[in-house]
N, C-alpha and C positions, 0 to 999 in steps of 0.2 A: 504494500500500500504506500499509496506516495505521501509525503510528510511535508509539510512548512515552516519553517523556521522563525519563530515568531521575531519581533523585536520589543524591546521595553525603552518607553519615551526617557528614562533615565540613564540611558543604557546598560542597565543591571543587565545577568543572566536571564534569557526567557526559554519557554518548555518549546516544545516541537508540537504538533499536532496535524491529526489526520489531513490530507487537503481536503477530504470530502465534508470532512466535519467543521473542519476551518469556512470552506467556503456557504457552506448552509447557515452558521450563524451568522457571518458577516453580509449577508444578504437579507434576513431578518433584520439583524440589528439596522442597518441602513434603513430598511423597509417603514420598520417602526420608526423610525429620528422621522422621516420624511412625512412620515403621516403625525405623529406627535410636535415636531419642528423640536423641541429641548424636552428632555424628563430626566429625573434622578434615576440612576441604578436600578431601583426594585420595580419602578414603573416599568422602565426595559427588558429587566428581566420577565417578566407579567406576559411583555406583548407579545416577545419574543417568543417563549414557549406556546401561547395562541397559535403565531406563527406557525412553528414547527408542527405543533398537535394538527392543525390546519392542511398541512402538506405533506403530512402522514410522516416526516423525517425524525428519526427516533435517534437521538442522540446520545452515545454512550458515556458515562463516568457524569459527575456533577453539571448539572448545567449552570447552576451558579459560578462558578469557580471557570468553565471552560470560555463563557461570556466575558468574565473579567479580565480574561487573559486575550481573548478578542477583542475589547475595547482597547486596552494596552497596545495592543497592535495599534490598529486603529490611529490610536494617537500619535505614537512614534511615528508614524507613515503619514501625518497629516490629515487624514482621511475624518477627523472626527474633532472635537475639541470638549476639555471636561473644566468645566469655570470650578474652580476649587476655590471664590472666595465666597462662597455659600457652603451650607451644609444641608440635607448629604451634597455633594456633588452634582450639579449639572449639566448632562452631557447633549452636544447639538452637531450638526456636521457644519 
């Protein structure tokens, strides 16, 4: 199975993951920002899994945890922004 290499916007160590898996969440996640325009974490995680459940894509290991390490991409790549001078967190493309 082919693997991704993620990035961390700090440029800490980040994990590998599936591309198939990588790319199903980062299509959600996009999907929801687009229809949401900004939401905190939990809200995303909420839609996101709608999402998935929605298009039958069953996603292995935590979905909370495999998201946050997708947004993290995300952000190191540009692709996203997380306004951290609120709490929770922010996020909008």
């Amino acid at each position: 199975m082919e693997k991704v290499q993620l990035i961390h916007p700090e440029g800490k160590k980040a994990i590998s993951m599936d591309k198939n898996k990588y790319d199903a969440l980062k299509s959600a996640l996009i999907e929801c920002l687009k229809a949401k325009k900004n939401a905190p974490f939990d809200e995303l995680l909420l839609c996101v899994k709608a999402s998935l459940e929605g298009r039958k894509i069953d996603i292995k290991g935590v979905l909370q945890w495999n998201l946050f390490w997708v947004s993290l991409d995300l952000e190191a790549r540009q692709e996203l922004k997380k306004d951290k001078k609120v709490s929770p967190y922010i996020y909008s493309l």
